[in-house]
C-alpha positions as a printed Julia matrix, in Angstrom:
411×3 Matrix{Float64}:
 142.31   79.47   40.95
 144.38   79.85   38.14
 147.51   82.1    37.42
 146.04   85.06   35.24
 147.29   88.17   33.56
 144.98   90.46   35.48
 146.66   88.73   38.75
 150.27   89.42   38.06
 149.85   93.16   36.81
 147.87   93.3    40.35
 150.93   92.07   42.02
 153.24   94.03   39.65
 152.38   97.57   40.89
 155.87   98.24   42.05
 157.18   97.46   38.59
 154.74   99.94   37.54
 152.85   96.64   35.83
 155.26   95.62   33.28
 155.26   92.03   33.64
 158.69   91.35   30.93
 160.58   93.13   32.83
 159.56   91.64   36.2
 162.43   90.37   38.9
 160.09   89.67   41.63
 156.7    89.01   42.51
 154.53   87.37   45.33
 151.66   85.35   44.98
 150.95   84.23   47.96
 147.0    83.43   49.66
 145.47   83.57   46.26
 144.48   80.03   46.5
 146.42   78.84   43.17
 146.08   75.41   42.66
 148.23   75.25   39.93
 151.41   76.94   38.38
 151.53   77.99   34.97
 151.84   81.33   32.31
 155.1    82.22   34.92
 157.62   81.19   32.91
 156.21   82.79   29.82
 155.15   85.75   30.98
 158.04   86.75   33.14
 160.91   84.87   32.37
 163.48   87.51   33.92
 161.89   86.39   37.71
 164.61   85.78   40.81
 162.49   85.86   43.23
 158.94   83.95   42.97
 156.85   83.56   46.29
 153.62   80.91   46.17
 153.21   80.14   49.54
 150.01   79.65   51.09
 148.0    78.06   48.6
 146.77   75.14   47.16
 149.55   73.92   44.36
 149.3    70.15   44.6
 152.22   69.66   42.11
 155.77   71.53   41.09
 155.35   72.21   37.51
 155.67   75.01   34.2
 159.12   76.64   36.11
 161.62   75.29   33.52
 162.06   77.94   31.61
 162.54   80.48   34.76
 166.66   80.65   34.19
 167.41   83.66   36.6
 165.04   82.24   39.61
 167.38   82.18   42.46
 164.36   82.03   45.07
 161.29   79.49   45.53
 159.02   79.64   47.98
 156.2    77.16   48.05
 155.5    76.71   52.09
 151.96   76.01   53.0
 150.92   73.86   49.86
 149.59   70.44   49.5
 153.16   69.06   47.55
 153.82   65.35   48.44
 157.0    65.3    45.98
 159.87   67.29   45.03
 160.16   67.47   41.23
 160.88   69.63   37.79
 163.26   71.71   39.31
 166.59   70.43   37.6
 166.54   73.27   34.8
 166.35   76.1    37.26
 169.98   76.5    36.91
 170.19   79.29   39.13
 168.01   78.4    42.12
 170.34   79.45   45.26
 167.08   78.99   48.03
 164.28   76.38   48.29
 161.39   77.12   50.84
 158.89   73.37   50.77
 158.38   74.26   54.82
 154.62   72.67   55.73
 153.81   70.49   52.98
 153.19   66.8    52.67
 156.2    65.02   50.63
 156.6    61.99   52.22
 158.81   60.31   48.91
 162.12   61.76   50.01
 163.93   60.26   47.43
 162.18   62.72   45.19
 165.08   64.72   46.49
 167.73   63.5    44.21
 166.03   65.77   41.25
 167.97   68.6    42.65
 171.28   67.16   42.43
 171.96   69.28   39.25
 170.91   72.47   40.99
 174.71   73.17   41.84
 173.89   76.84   42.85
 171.44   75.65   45.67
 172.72   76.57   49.37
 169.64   76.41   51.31
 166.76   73.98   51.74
 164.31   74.17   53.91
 161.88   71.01   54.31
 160.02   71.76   58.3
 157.33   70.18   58.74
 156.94   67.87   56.38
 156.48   64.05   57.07
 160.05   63.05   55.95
 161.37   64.26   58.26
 160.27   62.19   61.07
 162.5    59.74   59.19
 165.12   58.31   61.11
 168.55   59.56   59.28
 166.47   62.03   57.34
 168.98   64.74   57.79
 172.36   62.34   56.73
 170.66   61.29   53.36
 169.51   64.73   52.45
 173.11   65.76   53.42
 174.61   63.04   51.51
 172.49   63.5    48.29
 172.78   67.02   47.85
 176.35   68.05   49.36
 175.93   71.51   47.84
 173.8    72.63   50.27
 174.91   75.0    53.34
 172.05   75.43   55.37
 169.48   72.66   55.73
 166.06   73.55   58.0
 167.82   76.69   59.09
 170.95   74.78   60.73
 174.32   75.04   59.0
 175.87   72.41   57.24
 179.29   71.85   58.19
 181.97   69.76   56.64
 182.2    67.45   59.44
 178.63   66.5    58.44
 178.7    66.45   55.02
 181.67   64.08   55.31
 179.45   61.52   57.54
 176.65   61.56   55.34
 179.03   60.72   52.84
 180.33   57.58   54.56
 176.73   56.4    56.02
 174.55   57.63   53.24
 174.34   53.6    51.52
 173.04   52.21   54.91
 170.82   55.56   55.51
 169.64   54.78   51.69
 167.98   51.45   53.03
 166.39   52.81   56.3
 165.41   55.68   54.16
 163.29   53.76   51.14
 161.78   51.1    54.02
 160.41   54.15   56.21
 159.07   55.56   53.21
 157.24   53.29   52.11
 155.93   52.5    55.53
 154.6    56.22   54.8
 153.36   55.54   50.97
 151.29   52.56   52.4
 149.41   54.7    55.7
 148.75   57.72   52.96
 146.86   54.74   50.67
 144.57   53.33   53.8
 144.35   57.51   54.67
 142.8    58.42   51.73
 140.75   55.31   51.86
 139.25   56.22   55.08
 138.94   59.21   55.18
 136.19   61.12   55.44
 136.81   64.33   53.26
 136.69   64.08   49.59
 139.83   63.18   47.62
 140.06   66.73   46.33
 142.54   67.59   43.56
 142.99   70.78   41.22
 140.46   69.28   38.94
 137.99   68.59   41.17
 138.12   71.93   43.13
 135.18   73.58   41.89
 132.66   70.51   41.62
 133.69   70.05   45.05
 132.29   73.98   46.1
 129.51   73.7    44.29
 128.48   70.1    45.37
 129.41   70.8    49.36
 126.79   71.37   51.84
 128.77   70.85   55.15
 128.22   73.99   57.44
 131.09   76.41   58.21
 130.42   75.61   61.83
 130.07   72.16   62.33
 133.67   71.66   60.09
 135.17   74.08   62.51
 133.84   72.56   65.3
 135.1    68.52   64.66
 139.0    67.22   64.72
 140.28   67.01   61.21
 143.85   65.43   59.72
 146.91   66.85   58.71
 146.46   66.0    55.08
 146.4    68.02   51.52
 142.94   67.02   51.44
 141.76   68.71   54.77
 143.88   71.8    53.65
 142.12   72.44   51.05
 138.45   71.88   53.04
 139.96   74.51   55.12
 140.93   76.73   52.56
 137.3    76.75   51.21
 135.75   77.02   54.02
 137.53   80.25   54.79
 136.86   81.12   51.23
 133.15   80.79   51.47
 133.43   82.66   54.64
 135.1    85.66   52.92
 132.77   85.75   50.28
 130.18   85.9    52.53
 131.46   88.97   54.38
 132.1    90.39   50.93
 128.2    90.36   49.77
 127.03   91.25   53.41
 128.89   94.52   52.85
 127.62   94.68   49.22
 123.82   94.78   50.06
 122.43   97.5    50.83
 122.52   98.03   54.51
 118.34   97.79   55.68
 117.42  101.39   57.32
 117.21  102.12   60.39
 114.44  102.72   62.56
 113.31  105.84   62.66
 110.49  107.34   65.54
 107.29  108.83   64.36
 106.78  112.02   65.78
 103.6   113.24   64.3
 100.22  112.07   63.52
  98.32  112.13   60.54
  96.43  115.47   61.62
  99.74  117.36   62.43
  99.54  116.3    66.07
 102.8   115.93   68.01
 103.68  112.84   69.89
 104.91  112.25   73.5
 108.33  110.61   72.69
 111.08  109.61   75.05
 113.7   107.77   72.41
 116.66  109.05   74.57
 115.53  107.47   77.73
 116.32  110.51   79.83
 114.93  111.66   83.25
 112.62  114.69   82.55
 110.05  117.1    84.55
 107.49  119.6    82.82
 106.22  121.87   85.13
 102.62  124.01   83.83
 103.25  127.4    85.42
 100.76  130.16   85.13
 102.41  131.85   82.14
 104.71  129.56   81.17
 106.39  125.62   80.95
 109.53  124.9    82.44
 111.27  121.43   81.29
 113.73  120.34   83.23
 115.98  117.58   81.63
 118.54  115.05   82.97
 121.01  115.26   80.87
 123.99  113.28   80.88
 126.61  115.0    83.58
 130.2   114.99   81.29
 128.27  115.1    77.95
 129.55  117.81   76.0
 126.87  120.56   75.46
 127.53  120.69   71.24
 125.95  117.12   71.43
 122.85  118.81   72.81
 119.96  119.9    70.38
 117.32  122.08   70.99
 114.08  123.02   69.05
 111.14  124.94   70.46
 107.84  125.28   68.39
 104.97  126.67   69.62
 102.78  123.37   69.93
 105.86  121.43   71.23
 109.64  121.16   72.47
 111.95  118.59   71.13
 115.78  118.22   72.56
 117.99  115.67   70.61
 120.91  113.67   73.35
 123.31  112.09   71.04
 120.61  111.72   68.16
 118.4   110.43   70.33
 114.81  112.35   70.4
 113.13  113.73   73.11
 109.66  115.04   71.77
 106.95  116.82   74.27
 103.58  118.43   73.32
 102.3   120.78   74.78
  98.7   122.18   75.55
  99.13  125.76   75.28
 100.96  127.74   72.57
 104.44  129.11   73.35
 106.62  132.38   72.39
 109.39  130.83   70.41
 111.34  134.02   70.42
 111.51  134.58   74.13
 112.02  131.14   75.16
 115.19  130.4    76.41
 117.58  127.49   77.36
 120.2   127.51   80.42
 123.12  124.07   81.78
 125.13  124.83   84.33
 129.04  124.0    83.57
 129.56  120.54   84.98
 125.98  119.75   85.78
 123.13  117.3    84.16
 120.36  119.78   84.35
 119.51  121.34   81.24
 116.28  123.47   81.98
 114.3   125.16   79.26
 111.98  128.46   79.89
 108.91  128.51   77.52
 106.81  131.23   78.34
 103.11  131.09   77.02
 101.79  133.1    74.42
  98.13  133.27   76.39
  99.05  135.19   79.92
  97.34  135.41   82.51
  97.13  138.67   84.05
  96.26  138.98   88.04
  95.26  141.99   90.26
  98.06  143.78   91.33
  96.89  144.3    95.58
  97.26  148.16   96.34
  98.05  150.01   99.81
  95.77  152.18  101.6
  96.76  155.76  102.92
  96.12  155.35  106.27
  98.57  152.53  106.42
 101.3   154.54  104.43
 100.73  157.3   107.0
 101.09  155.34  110.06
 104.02  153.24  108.7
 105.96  156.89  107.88
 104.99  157.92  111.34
 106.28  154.79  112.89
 109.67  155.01  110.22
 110.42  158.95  111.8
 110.28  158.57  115.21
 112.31  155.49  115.05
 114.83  157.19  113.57
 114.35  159.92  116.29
 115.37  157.84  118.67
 118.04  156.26  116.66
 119.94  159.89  116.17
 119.12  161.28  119.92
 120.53  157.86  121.56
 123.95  159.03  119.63
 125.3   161.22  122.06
 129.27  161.77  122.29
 131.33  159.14  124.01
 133.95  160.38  127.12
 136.28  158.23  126.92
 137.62  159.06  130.65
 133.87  158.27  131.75
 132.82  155.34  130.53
 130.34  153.48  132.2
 127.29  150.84  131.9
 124.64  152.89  132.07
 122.78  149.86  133.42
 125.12  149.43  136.99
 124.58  153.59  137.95
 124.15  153.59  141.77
 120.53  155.11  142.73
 120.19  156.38  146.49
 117.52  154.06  147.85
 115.68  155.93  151.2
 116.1   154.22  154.58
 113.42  155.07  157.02
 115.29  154.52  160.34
 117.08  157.45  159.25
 114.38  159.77  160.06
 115.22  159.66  163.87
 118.93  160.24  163.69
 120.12  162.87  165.72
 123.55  164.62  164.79
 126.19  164.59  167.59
 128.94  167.37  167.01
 131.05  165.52  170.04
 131.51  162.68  167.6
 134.0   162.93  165.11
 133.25  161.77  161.45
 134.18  158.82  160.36
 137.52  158.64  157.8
């Protein structure tokens, strides 16, 4: 995608979108393939951020005086270039691209403000005496891949950077010649700014089966990556923007008006016909809050909504709405509704006869007779069981005795 107006006064809201006046500004995940409008639209910028996109080439920043820091991490650059009039860049960022022509390097020799350089993971440096020749062409530099750049080391370069030179240009093209036979066999399409969107439209690779096979570290399977996550996020994006379909919602009457049976909650239930009235009985769940509970008692039939789920009974006989009540016990999963019918049912009421008043009064008093005469006072210096009192039993060889006044009694 291109750099637009409408893009920088999106990313200008803490300038309060002015763009002339603009010092700083990040562009980064917008999938740009190519820089341009910057430097003519905000010429004042210091700070510019582009990483994570898909900028194949370092271009349109000449006229960007004041730009002190550039970073372009996470592109698909394979040389540095068109950086020399950027008098004031102080910090370069090229971590995680593809320049493999590290000679290209020498174009910032005239940058005499730049102190820091950092050039990770990109295939140069896997060069062996990578770090010396950098060192030795650009000896402005402090701080080179986040490691500072001592004067010790900036004197070596100096001394080995001819015989580095030669290493540095046969390695290199070692690389030029395996990125020609690369793009030869390989099996993504050579993709380039130009070719960006005929390569969308014309694609027909599934998101899974890309995701799902080992891909190259190349510019070209970037950007397959890139659109693949693009098409994914514009599918999310017109999921959300169609209309949702509606839900399902249970039928609970019949053409006629009839009420249907309906058990959508899936809850335990009992409906007991009493004589002169139903009593439902409902398993509710046991820690479900009671204002999550609905209730709604008609006279043909009771409905009780769990968690906007229905529970829908009919019922044979008509009900008193107003008198029916509901009852849950604090902690428990019983909720038990009283419906009582509007049809009762009255039943004979069984009477008592006289005679069996009379007797049972008769029977009541002299039970309490007894009850007050066996309360007789208590002396408490004669207490005894009733039950163990000695009784004189009659002996009938005592009938012949014969009192003798010679004997004495006995003591």
């Amino acid at each position: 995608f291109p750099v637009t107006i409408e893009l920088i006064r999106k990313r200008s809201e803490h300038n309060e979108g002015e763009i002339g006046t603009l010092e700083e500004i990040s562009l980064h995940q917008e999938d740009i393939t190519k820089i341009e409008n910057l430097q003519n639209w905000c010429k004042d910028l210091k700070i510019l951020l582009l990483q994570s996109n898909l900028i194949f080439k370092i271009e349109n920043l000449n006229k960007l005086k004041k730009l002190e820091y550039l970073n372009l991490a996470l592109n698909c650059i394979e040389k540095i270039e068109n950086l020399d009039r950027c008098e004031s860049l102080n910090k370069l960022d090229l971590t995680m691209n593809f320049i493999g022509k590290l000679d290209s390097i020498g174009s910032l020799r005239y940058n005499t403000h730049l102190r820091t350089l950092y050039l990770t993971g990109n295939p140069c440096t896997d060069f062996d005496g990578y770090r010396e020749y950098v060192i030795g062409t650009l000896p402005q530099i402090d701080v080179l891949d986040g490691i500072e750049v001592t004067s010790f080391d900036k004197l070596v370069a100096k001394q080995q950077l001819s015989n580095v030179t030669r290493k540095i240009i046969a390695q290199q093209k070692t690389y030029e010649n395996f990125r020609i036979e690369q793009k030869k066999t390989s099996k993504s399409i050579n993709i380039t700014e130009e070719t960006l969107e005929t390569y969308e439209k014309n694609y027909e690779e599934t998101d899974e089966d890309f995701w799902n096979q080992p891909s190259e570290n190349t510019p070209e399977c970037r950007v397959e990556m890139a659109f693949h996550s693009r098409r994914a996020q514009r599918k999310q994006d017109e999921e959300k923007k169609t209309p949702k379909q509606e839900k399902w919602t249970p039928k609970l009457f019949a053409e006629d008006g009839r009420p249907y049976n309906l058990n959508q909650a899936k809850v335990p239930y009992k409906l007991e016909n009493e004589d002169n009235r139903y009593v439902l009985t409902v398993h509710v769940y046991k820690f479900m809050d009671t204002s999550e509970l609905d209730l709604d008692v008609q006279p043909t039939y009771v409905r009780v909504t769990v968690r906007k789920k229905i529970l829908q009974l009919a019922l044979d006989e008509e009900v008193r709405v107003d008198e029916s009540n509901a009852k849950r016990l604090i902690g428990s999963k019983l909720l038990e509704i009283t419906m009582p019918k509007v049809k009762q049912i009255i039943c004979p009421v069984k009477t008592q006869s006289a005679k069996d008043n009379d007797f049972r009064n008769e029977n009541k008093s002299k039970l309490t007779d007894e009850v007050f005469n066996s309360q007789k006072p208590v002396e408490f210096w004669n207490i005894t069981n009733s039950s163990t009192s000695m009784k004189i039993v009659g002996n009938e060889k005592l009938k012949d005795f014969v009192d003798n006044s010679e004997v004495p009694p006995l003591e």
